[in-house]
BAMAR-162987 format. One line per field, with one value per residue: x, y, z of N, C-alpha, C in turn; residue in one letter; residue number from 1. Coordinates in steps of 0.02 Angstrom, whole numbers, m for minus. Example, Ala and Ser with C-alpha at 12.3 -4.5 7.8 and 13.67 -1.06 7.14 Angstrom:
// BAMAR-162987
n.east: (660,642)
n.north: (m284,m112)
n.up: (390,354)
ca.east: (615,684)
ca.north: (m225,m53)
ca.up: (390,357)
c.east: (660,645)
c.north: (m165,2)
c.up: (390,394)
res: (A,S)
n: (1,2)
END
This chain:
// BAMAR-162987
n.east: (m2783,m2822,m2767,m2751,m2707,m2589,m2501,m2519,m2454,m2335,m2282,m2270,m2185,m2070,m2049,m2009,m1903,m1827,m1835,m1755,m1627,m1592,m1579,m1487,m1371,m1360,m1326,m1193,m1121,m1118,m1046,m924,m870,m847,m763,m675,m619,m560,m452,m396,m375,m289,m314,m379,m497,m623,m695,m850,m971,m1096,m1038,m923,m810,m750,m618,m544,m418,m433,m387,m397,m409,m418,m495,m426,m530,m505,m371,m350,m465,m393,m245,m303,m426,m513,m541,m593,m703,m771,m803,m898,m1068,m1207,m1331,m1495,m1587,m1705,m1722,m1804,m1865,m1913,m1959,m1968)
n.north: (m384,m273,m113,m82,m217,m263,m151,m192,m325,m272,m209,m319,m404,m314,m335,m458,m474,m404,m481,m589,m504,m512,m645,m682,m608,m649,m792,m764,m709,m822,m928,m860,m862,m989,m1018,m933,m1017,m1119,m1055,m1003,m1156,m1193,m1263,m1353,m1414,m1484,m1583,m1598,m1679,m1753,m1675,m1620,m1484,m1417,m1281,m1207,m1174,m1105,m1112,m1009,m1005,m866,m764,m632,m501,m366,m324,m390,m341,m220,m251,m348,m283,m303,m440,m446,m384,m469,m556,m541,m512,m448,m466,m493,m447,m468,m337,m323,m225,m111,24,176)
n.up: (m2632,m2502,m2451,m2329,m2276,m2339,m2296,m2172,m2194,m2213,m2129,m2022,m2064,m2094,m1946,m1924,m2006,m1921,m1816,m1857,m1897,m1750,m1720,m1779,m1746,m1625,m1648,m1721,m1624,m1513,m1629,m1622,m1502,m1471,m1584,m1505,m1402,m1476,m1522,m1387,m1380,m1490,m1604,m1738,m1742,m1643,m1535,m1463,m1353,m1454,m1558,m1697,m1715,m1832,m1883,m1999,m2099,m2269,m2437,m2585,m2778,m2853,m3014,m3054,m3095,m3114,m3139,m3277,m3347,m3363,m3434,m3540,m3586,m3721,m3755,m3631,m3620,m3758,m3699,m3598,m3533,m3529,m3362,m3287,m3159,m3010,m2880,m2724,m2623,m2483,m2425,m2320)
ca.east: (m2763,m2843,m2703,m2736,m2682,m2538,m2487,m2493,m2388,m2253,m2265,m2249,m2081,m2022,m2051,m2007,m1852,m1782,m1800,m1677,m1567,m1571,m1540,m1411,m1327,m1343,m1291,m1126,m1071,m1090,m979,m836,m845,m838,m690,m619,m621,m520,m374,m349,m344,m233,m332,m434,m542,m657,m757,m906,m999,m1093,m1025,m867,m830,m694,m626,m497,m406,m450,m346,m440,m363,m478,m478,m400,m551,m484,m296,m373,m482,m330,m221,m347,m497,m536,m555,m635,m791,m789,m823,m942,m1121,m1252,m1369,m1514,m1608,m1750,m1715,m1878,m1843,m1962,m1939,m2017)
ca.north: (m368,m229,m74,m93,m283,m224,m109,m246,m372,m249,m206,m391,m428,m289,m369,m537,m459,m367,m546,m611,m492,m515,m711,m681,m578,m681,m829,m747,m709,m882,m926,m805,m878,m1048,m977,m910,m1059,m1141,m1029,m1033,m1229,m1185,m1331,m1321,m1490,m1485,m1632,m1607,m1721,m1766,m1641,m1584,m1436,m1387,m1208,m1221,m1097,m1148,m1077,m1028,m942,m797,m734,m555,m463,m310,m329,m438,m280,m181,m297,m340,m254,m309,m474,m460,m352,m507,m624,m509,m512,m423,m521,m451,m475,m411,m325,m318,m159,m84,118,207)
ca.up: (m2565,m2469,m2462,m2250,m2297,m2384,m2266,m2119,m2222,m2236,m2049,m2011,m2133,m2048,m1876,m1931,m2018,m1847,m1766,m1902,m1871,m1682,m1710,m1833,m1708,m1555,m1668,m1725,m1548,m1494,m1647,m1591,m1424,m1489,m1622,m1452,m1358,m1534,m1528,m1346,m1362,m1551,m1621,m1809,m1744,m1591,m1522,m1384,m1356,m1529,m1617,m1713,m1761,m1889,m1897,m2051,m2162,m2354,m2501,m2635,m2830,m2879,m3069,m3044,m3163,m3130,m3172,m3338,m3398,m3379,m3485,m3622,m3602,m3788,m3703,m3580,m3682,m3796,m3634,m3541,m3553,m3472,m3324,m3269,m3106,m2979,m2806,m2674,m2582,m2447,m2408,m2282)
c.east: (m2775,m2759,m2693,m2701,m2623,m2497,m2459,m2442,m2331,m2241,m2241,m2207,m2064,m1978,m2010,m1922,m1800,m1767,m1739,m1618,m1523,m1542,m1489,m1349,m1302,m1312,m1224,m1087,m1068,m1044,m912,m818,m811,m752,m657,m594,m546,m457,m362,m334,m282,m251,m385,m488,m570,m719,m775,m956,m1007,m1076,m949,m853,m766,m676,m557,m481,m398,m433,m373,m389,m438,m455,m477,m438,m523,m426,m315,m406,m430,m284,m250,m410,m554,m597,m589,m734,m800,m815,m875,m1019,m1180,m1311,m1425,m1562,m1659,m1731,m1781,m1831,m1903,m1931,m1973,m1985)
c.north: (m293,m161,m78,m162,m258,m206,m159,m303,m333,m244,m265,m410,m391,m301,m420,m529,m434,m438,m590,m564,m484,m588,m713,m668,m617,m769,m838,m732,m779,m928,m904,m833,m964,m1049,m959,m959,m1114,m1117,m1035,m1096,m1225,m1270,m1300,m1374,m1503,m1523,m1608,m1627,m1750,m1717,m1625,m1541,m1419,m1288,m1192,m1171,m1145,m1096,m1091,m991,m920,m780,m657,m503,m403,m298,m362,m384,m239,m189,m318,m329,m276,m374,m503,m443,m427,m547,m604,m535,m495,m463,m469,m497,m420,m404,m303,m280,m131,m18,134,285)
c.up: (m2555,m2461,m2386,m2263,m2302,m2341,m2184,m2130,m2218,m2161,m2016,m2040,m2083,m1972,m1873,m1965,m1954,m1793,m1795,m1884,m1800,m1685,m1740,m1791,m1662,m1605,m1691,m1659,m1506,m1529,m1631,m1531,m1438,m1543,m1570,m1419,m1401,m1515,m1477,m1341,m1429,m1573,m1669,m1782,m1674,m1574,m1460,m1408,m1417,m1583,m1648,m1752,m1773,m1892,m1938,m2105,m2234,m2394,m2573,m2697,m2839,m2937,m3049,m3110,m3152,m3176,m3279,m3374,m3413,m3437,m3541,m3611,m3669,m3784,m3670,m3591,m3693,m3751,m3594,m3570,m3487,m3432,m3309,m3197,m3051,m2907,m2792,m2635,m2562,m2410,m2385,m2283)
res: (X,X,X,X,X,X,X,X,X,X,X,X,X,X,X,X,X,X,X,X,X,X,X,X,X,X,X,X,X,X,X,X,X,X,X,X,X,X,X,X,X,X,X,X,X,X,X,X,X,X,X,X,X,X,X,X,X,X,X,X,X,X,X,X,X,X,X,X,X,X,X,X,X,X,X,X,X,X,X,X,X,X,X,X,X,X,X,X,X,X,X,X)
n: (1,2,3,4,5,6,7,8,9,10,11,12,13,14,15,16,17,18,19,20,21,22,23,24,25,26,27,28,29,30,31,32,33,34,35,36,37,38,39,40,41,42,43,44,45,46,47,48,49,50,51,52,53,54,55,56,57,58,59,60,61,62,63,64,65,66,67,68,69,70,71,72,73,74,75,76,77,78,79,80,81,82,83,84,85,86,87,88,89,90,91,92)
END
């Protein structure tokens, strides 16, 4: 691939990236409205037409790693283990 190539692929992500974050956007505000519409009825369970849509508080337990290194650090070493992984990052 040509470095003009190159150079146009990134320009195009970029493009193609800014429309993601415009649908993202305009898709979260029609959530909220839809979430708004919920609380003023004070109902988790909403049928229209074919659809229903659920908006439900779910109780999860979380392992507290912090508090747990604190307490036995010794532990927690023995249980760890390093991951490794690649980030794609574009800098202008």
């Amino acid at each position: 691939m040509s470095r003009n190539e190159l150079v146009a692929k990134i320009e195009a992500l970029h493009e193609w990236e800014a429309v993601i974050e415009e649908a993202k956007a305009e898709a979260e505000t029609l959530r909220d409205a839809i979430k708004a519409e919920m609380l003023e009825r004070d109902t988790e369970e909403l049928t229209a037409g074919q659809y229903i849509v659920r908006w439900t508080s779910v109780i999860s337990n979380r392992f507290d790693t912090t508090s747990f290194k604190k307490v036995m650090p010794d532990v927690y070493k023995a249980y760890t283990k390093p991951s490794t992984s690649r980030r794609f990052t574009i800098s202008a």
